[in-house]
C-alpha positions in Angstrom: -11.0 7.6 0.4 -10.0 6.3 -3.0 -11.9 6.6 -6.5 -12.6 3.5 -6.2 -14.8 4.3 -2.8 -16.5 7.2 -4.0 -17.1 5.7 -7.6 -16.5 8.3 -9.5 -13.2 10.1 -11.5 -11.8 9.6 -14.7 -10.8 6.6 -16.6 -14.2 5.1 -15.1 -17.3 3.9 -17.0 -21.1 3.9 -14.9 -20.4 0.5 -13.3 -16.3 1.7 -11.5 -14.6 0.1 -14.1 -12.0 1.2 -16.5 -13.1 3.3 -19.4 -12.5 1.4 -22.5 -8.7 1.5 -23.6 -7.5 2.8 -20.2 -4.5 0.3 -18.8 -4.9 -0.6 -15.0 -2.0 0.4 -13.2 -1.5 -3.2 -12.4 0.2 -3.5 -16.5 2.9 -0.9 -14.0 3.1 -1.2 -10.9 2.6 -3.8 -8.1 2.4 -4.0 -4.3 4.0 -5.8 -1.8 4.5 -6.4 1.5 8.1 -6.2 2.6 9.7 -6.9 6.8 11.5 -4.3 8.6 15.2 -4.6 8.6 16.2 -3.3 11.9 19.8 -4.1 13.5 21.4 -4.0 16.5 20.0 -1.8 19.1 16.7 -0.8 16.3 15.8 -4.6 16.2 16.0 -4.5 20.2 13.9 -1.8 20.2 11.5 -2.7 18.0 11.1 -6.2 19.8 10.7 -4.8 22.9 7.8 -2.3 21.9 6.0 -5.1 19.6 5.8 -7.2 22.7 5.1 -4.7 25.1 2.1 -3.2 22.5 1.0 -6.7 21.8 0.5 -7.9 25.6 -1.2 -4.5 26.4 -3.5 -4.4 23.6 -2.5 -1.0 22.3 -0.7 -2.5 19.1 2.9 -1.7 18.6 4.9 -0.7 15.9 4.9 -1.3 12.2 5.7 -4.6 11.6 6.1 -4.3 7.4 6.6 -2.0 5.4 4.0 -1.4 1.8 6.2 -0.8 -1.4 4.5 -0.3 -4.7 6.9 -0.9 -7.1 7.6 -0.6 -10.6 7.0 -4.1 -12.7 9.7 -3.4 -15.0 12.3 -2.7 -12.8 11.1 -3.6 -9.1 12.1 0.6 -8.4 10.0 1.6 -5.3 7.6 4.0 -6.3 5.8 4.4 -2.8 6.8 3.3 0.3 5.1 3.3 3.5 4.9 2.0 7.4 2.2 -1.1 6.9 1.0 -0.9 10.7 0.2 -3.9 12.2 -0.9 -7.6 10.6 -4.7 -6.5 10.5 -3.7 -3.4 8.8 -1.3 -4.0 6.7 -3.6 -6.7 4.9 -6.6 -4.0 5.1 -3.9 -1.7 3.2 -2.7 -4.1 0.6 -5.5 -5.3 -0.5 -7.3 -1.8 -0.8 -4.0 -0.9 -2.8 -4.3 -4.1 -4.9 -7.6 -3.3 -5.6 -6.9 0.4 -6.7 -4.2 -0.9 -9.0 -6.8 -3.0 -10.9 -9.6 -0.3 -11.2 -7.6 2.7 -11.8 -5.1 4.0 -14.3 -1.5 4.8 -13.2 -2.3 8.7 -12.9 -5.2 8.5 -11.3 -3.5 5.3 -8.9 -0.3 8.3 -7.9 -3.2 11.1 -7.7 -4.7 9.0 -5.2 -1.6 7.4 -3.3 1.3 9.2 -4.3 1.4 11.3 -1.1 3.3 8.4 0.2 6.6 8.8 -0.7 9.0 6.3 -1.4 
């Protein structure tokens, strides 16, 4: 659950926004989706268990990875396995949306357990 769920943590005014003179991470940092570069016998692998998970239902792996990254430089700050389509949209855009209503401390507080 992020501040942003529960409403409440610092930074934030009554109505979950940003407390007057607090800069949204989003000034910092931004999200992205990014493909997996697999090779060789990886890529074969992978293929074969996207397919296989697809046709069965029971998903398969990651297909992207998330990166938030720094604005300034584009250095990877987090970086995590984005799941499948569904998911990884679900997790960007709950990222995205953290960005904008929280301040970079409280954004890595929240996320940073995701390394890069």
């Amino acid at each position: 659950m992020s501040a942003f769920d529960d409403g409440g943590g610092p930074g934030y005014g009554a109505d979950d926004e940003l407390s007057e003179g607090a800069e949204p991470a989003s000034a910092h940092l931004r999200a992205e989706l990014r493909p997996r570069r697999l090779r060789g016998i990886g890529k074969l692998v992978h293929t074969v268990l996207l397919v296989a998970g697809e046709a069965t239902s029971l998903g398969g792996p990651s297909v992207a990875e998330l990166v938030v990254v720094r604005a300034d430089t584009a250095a990877p700050v987090i970086r995590t396995k984005a799941g499948s389509l569904v998911e990884a949209d679900t997790l960007l855009q709950q990222i995205r949306t953290d960005l904008e209503t929280m301040t970079v401390a409280e954004f890595l507080a929240e996320w940073g357990h995701l390394k890069p």
